[in-house]
Each structure stands twice: as structure tokens, then as C-alpha cells.
N, C-alpha and C positions, 0 to 999 in steps of 0.2 A: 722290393725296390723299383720296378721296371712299372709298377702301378703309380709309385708316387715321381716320378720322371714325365709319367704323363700327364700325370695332372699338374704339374710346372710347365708344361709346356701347352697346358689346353689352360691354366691361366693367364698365359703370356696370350694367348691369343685371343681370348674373348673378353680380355680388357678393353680392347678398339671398339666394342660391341656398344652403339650407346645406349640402349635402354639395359637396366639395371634386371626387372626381369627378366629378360632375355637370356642374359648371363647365367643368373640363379637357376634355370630352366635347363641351361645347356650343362652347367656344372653338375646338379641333380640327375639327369638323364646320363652321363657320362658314370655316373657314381652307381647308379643300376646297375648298367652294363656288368660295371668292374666286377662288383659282387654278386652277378648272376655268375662270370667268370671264373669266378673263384672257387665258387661252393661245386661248377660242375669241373672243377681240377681237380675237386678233393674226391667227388664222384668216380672220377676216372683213374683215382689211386687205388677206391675201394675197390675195381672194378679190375684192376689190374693184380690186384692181390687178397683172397681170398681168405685171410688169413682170420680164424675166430677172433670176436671180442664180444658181441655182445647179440643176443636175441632182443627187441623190442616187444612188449603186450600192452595192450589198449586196455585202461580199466574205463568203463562207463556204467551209466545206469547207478541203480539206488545199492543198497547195503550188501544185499545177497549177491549181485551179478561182482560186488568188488571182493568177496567171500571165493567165488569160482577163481576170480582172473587169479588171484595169490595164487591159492591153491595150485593151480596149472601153473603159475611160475615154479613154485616151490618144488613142484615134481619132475619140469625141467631140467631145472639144477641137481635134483636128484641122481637121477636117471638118464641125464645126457649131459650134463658135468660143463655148462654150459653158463656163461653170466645172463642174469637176466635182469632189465631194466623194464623202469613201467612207466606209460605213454597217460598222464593225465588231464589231457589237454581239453579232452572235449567237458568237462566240467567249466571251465572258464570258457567256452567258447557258446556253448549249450546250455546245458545241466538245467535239463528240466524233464518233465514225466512227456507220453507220448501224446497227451492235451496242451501241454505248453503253460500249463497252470500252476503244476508243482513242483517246487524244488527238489534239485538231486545232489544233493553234498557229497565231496568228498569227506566218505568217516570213518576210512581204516586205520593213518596213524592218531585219527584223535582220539580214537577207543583203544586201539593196541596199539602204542606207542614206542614200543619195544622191538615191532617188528624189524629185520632185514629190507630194508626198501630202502633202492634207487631210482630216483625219478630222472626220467631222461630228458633231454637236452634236444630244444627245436632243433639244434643242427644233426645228432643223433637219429632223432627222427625222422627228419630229410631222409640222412641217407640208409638209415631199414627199409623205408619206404621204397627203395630203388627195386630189392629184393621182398616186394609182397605177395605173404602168403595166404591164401585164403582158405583157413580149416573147414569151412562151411563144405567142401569140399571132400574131406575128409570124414565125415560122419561116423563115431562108434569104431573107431580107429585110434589103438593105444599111442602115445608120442611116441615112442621110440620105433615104432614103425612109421610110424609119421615120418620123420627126421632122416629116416631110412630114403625114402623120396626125395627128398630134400639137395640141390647142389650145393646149393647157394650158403652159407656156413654162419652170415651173417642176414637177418632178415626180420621182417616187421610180419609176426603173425595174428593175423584176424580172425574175427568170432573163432576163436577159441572155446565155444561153450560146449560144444559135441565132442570134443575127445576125450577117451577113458584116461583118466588120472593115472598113474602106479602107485598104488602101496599106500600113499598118502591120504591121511583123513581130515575132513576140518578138524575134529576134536583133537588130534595130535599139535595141529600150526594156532588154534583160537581156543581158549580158554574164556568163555565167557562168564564163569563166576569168578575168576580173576579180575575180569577188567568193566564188565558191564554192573556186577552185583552192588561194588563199591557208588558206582554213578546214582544209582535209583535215588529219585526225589522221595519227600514222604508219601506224595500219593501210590507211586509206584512199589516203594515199600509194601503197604499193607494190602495190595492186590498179588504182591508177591507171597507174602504171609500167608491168603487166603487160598492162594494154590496149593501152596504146598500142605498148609493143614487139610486139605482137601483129599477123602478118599480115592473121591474117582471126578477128578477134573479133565474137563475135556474144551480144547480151543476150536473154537471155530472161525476159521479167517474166511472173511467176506472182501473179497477183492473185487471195485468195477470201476469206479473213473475210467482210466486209460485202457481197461481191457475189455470196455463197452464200443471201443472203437473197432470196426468192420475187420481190420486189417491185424486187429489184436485175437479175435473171440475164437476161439476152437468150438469152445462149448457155452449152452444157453444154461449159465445158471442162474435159475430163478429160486424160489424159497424152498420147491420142493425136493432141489438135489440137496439142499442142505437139511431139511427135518430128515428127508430117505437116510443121510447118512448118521446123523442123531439114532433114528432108529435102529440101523447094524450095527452101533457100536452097544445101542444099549441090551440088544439082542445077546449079545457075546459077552457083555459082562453078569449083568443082570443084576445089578446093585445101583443105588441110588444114584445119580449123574448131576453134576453140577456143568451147566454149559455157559463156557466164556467166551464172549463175541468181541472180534477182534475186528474192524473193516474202516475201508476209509470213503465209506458212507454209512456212516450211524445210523442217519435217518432214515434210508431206506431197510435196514437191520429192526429199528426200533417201529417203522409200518408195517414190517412182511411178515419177519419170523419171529421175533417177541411175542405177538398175538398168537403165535402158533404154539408154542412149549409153554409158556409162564404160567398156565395151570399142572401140566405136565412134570417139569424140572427145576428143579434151582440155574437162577440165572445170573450171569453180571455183563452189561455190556461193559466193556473199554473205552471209553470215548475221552482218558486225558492227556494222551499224547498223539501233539500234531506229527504233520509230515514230517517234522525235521527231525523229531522221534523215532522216527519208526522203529530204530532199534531196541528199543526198550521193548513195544509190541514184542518184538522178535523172541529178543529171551521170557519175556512173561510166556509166549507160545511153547516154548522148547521147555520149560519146568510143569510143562502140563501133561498129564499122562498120556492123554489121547490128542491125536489133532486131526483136523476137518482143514483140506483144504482146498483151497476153493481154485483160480487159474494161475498159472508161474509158479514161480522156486521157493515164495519167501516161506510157508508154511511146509511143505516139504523138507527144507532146509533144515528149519527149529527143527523138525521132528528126528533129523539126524544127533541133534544134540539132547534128545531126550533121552536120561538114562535110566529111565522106567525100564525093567525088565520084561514086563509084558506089554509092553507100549504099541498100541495101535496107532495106524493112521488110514481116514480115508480121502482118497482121489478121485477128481468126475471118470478117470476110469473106470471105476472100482461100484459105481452106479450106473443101472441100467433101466 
């Protein structure tokens, strides 16, 4: 009430005003004010009373990075019994790869549609934001020791991707042949088909766009950490291999290392789903016995949801 009193009396006074914008200027600039006003009274409640509601999580990035953030919600709620809302903002703000070239979609309720999610509220995120935490910080450090740290009862925690989970696995919160198997188009189908009739399939993910970038690269891989790793898998098994190349540069797959096996191995490159795809790559990866992964999470990932018993994977670790 004491907000709209003033602006009755800051109309009563910039009536006399004669230019018209002048007015609107002075109205506007008053109307800031108020609502900068307000939002840091609500601030000064939260601030005055400590009392749990909610933890805030930032999901960004492609498929796999929105795979972790759940995940680390889910074992919040678990294991610190605690509400958790999720911060989707930087897709509508961003949402593109570390080139600026590729789209990054929000695709966790459009595949799992089922799930528990609450998306939080610009003014929610205000005010977690007041209390930011920064898990980068934390490194290999389980949440409930985390939390242990923690005053603040209410707060916005970031990069979230280093701390150990509890208990929780994807395969228990994602069911992807529940929810991805039904999706496959017909192409997708019958390379699906071909996997699984497949003795000894083995993915190979070739990842470079954005992790050609200086500030991305750990590691130089070129064609020959991917034949080396071809080789140790086929070392170990010793039976025919059939190699599925998965990357989001075909062409340099189909210059480099094609030439290199295709008298060697049975081969298929992947090349019918785009970026907006990717998830389908993903599970074609994860129904393959073996995987080859190249830099980041996303072949890693699958490889968690492979329920091959003897299931290998190799990493540029894991090559020397």
C-alpha cells in the first residue's frame, strides 16, 4: 500500500511536467526503484530467517551434463531430505555448444516426461543466488559432507559435476529403453537392429567441434589414439569386431580412420542424426558392447548403461 500512495502522489506531481516524456521517464525510473526495493525486502526476510525451502541446481550444456545435474538433484533429496528445484535458464539465454554453432536443447522432460522436476522461478533464483555455492570448490567430495560445510540452508549450488553422488545410479532414475527405444525413427531402428545382432559391437565416439577449442583439449586426439584403442579391445577379445563410428565430424572419421580399419573390420559410420539428435547417438552407444571414448562424458556415460556383462570401455587415459 505505501508503494501505491506514492505513486498517487508522484502522479499528482509530474502532471505540471510539460513534456509528456519527461513524465513517462520519471514514472518508469520511480517504478525501478520500487521493484529493486522490494525484491531486496524479500532478500532481507530470507536473510533474517534461515529457515529450509529449497536448494537451487543449474542444468546446462547438451544431454549428458542434464543426466549429472538430475542425478545430483535426486541424491540431494535422497540423502539430505532437502527440496530441490532446477535453474534452466541458461538454455533460453545461451544454449549453444562452446563454438556458438550448435544448439543445446533442453531434452530431459521431452524424453523422460515422467520425471519429478520443478523448474525454478527468476525470483527463486534471485534469491539462492544470494547464498552461492561454488562446488568447484569441493572436488571428490560426497554431498552430505558437502552440506556439512554449509550454513547457509538455503542456496544456489554450482558446477555441481565433481561431487560423489550417494547410492544413486543413472540406471535406477533413466530407463532408456523405456523412453528413448519407443522414439527411434526407421533409420535408427535398423542400426539399432544391427547392434544388437551384433557379436562384438564396439562404438567408437569421435568428439571435436568444441573440444578442438584451446581451452577445451586435455588431450591430442588424432586417428591413432582411436585405431590404439581398436587394437586393445581387439586384443582382449579376439573375435571378429564390428566398429561403429559415432562423431560430430563425419568427415574427418570418414578421411582419417575409415582408411585405416575398412580392410581390417567391419564398419558403419552413424552419420543420420543431427545435433538435435544426439540422444539417439547416445543410446545406439550404450547397446553396443564395447565403447571407445573419445573427450567428455557422453561415451563414458552410455557406457554406464551398457548391460553387456563383459563390457569394456576404453579412455585417452587408458592409452599411452
Amino acid at each position: 500500500m505505501p508503494n501505491e500512495r506514492l505513486k498517487k502522489y508522484l502522479n499528482d506531481i509530474v502532471w505540471w511536467i510539460p513534456s509528456r516524456k519527461l513524465r513517462d521517464f520519471i514514472r518508469e525510473l520511480v517504478d525501478t526503484i520500487l521493484e529493486i526495493k522490494e525484491q531486496n525486502n524479500i532478500l532481507l526476510n530470507i536473510n533474517s530467517n534461515l529457515k529450509v525451502k529449497y536448494i537451487v541446481i543449474p542444468i546446462c550444456n547438451g544431454f549428458v551434463d542434464q543426466l549429472y545435474c538430475y542425478t545430483l538433484g535426486c541424491s540431494i533429496e535422497a540423502f539430505y531430505d532437502k527440496k530441490v528445484i532446477y535453474d534452466i535458464s541458461w538454455y533460453n539465454m545461451y544454449g549453444k555448444d562452446g563454438t556458438g554453432k550448435y544448439n543445446r536443447n533442453f531434452e530431459l522432460l521431452n524424453i523422460f516426461n515422467d520425471l519429478s522436476f520443478k523448474i525454478a522461478t527468476d525470483n527463486e533464483i534471485l534469491i539462492a543466488k544470494q547464498f552461492l555455492v561454488d562446488a568447484s570448490n569441493y572436488k571428490n567430495v560426497n554431498i552430505i559432507n558437502l552440506f556439512r560445510n554449509i550454513q547457509n540452508e538455503i542456496f544456489y549450488l554450482d558446477n555441481g559435476f565433481g561431487l560423489k553422488m550417494m547410492g544413486l545410479s543413472f540406471n535406477e532414475i533413466f530407463d532408456l529403453d523405456k523412453y528413448i527405444l519407443p522414439k527411434l525413427d526407421n533409420d535408427n531402428k535398423k542400426i539399432y537392429e544391427d547392434i544388437k545382432n551384433c557379436k562384438h559391437s564396439v562404438a567408437c565416439h569421435v568428439r571435436r567441434n568444441d573440444y578442438l577449442l584451446v581451452n577445451h583439449r586435455l588431450y591430442n586426439l588424432d586417428e591413432n589414439y582411436f585405431i590404439k584403442a581398436i587394437e586393445k579391445i581387439n586384443k582382449q577379445i579376439r573375435q571378429k569386431l564390428k566398429i561403429y563410428f559415432f562423431s560430430d565430424d563425419m568427415d574427418w572419421v570418414k578421411e582419417k580412420l575409415i582408411p585405416l580399419v575398412k580392410d581390417k573390420y567391419d564398419y558403419l559410420a552413424v552419420d543420420i542424426n543431427d545435433n538435435d539428435k544426439g540422444y539417439f547417438d547416445f543410446y545406439l552407444i550404450s547397446n553396443c558392447k564395447y565403447q571407445i571414448a573419445s573427450e567428455g562424458r557422453f561415451c563414458e556415460t552410455a557406457h554406464i548403461f551398457n548391460k553387456y556383462q563383459n563390457k569394456i570401455l576404453i579412455t585417452p587415459n587408458d592409452i599411452k
